[in-house]
C-alpha positions as CSV (number, residue, x, y, z in Angstrom):
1,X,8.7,2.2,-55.4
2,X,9.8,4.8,-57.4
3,X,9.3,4.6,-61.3
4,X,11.5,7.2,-63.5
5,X,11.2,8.9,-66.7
6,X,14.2,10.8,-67.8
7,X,15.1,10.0,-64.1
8,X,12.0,11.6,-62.5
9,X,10.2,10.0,-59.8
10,X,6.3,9.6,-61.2
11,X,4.3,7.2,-59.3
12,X,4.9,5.3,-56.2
13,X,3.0,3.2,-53.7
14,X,4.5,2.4,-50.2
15,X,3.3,-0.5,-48.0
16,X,5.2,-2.4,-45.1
17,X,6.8,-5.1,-47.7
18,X,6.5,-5.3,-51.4
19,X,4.0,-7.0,-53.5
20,X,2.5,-7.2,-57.1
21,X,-0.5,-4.8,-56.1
22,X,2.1,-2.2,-54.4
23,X,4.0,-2.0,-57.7
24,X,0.9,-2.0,-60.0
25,X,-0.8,0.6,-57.8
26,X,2.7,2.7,-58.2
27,X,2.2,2.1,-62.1
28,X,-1.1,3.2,-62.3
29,X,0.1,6.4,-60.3
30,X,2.7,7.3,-62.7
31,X,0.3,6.7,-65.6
32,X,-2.0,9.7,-64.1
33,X,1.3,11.4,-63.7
34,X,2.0,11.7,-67.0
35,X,-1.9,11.9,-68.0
36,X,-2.5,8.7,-69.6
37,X,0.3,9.2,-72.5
38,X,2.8,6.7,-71.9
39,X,3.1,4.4,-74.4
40,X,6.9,2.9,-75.3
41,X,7.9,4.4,-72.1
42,X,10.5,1.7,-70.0
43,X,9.8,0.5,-66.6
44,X,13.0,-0.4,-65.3
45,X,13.7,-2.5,-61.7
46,X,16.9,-3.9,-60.5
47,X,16.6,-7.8,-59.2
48,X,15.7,-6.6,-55.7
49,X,11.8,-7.4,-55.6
50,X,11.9,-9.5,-58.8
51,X,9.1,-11.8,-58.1
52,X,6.9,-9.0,-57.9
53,X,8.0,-6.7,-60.9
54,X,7.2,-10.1,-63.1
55,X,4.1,-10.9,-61.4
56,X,1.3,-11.4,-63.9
57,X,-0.6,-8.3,-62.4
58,X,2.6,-6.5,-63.3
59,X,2.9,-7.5,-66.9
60,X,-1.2,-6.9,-67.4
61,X,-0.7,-3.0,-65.8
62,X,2.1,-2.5,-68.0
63,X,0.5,-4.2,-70.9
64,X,-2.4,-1.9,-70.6
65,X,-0.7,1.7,-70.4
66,X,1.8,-0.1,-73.5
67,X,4.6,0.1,-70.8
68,X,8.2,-2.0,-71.5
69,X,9.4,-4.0,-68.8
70,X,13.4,-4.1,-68.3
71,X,15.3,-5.9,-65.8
72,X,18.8,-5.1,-64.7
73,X,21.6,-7.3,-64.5
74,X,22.3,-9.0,-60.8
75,X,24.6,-7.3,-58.8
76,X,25.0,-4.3,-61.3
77,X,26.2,-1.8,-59.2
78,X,25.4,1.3,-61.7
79,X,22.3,-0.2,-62.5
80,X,21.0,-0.3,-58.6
81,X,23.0,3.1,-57.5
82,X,20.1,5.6,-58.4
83,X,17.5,3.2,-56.7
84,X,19.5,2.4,-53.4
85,X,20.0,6.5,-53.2
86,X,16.3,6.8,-53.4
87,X,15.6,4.3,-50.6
88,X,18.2,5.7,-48.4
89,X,16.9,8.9,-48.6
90,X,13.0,7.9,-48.3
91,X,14.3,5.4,-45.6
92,X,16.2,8.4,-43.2
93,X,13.4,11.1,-43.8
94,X,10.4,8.7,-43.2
95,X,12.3,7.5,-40.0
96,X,13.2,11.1,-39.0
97,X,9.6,12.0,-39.4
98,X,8.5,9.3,-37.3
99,X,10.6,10.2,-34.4
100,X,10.2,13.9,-34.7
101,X,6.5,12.8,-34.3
102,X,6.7,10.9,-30.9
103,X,9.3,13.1,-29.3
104,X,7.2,16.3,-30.2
């Protein structure tokens, strides 16, 4: 799950489906990232794994590094472009790896 500052990746967390502890784990990585001083910054997350970015784990590791939680719109297709990209990209180099790895 990637989390973005002026459109930087900082933390992420990766597990075999999405939960509350995956994303707070990926907060609590891009807190370190940044070394603690984060306060006012926006954690922003389309509608994709919305049960889990409103989780109450969720709001209490954002609550704690003073974090701001924003949601984008349903099907906003600017708004979910930069994250699909991500994912695609992650997606074909993880799976590349993986087969490079058995074949070789």
């Amino acid at each position: 799950m990637p989390i973005r500052l002026r459109r930087q990746g900082l933390g992420h967390s990766v597990a075999d489906h999405i939960s509350a502890e995956m994303v707070a784990a990926a907060i609590e990585a891009a807190v370190a990232a940044c070394g603690g001083e984060c306060r006012g910054t926006v954690l922003h997350s389309d509608r994709g794994g919305e049960a889990e970015y409103t989780a109450n784990l969720t709001a209490q590791a954002c609550f704690r590094h003073g974090l701001r939680r924003s949601m984008g719109a349903a099907r906003d297709l600017l708004d979910d472009c930069p994250a699909e990209s991500f994912w695609s990209t992650f997606k074909h180099e993880q799976y590349l790896q993986e087969r490079l790895r058995l074949e070789g």
